[in-house]
N, C-alpha and C positions, 0 to 999 in steps of 0.2 A: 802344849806339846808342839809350839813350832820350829824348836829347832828342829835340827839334823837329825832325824829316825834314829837311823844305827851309820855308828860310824865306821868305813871302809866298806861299804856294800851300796850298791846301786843301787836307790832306792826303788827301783822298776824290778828288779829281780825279783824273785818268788819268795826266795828267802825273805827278803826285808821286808814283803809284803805282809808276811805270816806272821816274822817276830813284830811288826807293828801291831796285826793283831792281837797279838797277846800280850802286846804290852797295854795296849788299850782295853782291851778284858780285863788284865788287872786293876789298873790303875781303876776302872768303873768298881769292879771290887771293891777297893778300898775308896770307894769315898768321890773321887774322881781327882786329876793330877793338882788341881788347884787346892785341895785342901789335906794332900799329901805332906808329912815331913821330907826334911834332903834325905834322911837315911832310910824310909819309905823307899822314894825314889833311886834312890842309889839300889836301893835292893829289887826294885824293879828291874831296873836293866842289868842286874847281875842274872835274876834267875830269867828273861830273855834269854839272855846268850847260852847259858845253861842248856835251857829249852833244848837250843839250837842244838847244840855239841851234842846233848843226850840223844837226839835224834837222829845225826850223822853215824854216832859210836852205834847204834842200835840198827841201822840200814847196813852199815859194814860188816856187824856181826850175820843178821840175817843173810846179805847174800853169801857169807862163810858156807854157814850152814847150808844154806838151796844148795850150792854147788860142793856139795858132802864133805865140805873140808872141816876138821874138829877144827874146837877152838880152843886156846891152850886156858888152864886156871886162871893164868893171870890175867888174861884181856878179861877173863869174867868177873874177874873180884875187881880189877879196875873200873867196869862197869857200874857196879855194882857200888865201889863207893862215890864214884860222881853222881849216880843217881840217890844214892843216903845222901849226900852234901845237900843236889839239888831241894828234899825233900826236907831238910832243914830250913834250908832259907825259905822256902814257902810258909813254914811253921812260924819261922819269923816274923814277918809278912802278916801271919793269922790267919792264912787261907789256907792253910795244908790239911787240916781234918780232914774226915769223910765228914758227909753231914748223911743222917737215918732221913728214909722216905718217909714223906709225910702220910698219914692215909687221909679218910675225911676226917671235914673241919678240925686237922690240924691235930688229932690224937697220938699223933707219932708213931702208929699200927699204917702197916700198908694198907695199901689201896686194895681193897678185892672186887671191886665192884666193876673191872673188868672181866670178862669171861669170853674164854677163844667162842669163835663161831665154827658152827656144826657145818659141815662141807655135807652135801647131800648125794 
């Protein structure tokens, strides 16, 4: 990964620092960059940017809301299927699942073997 991070963003800015991390999470995901396919890779820095976008659309709608402004159907359904698109390409990928808690040595039951503590 030594090219150019993301291309047209500073690489010093916040943003680019963040989608690098998450490109680098994936990319460990799956394998790590070196033993990734192009279309692997190709799909990596699609669902980054993704990332990105879904994250700007979802800061915009919230401060909609804080400042008690409705929001119309459509920004919501348009939300709604960039986030099903993003949720695709992650499935492609192989990382989209949930994955079940494991509990002990790996029975696939939660963990109960924590217990809140008793304030006195």
């Amino acid at each position: 990964m030594r090219r150019r991070e993301v291309e047209g963003l500073d690489n010093r800015s916040s943003l680019a620092r963040v989608m690098k991390l998450r490109k680098q999470g994936l990319c460990r995901d799956l394998g790590g960059w070196r033993s990734m396919s192009e279309q692997q890779k190709s799909l990596v820095e699609v669902v980054v940017r993704a990332k990105a976008l879904l994250d700007a659309i979802d800061t915009r709608l919230l401060q909609r809301v804080a400042k008690g402004q409705e929001l119309s159907p459509t920004a919501i359904n348009d939300r709604q299927r960039f986030a099903n698109s993003y949720e695709r390409t992650l499935k492609l990928l192989g990382i989209g699942q949930a994955l079940a808690p494991l509990g002990p040595r790996g029975s696939g039951a939660p963990n109960r073997t924590l217990r809140p503590q008793r304030t006195r």
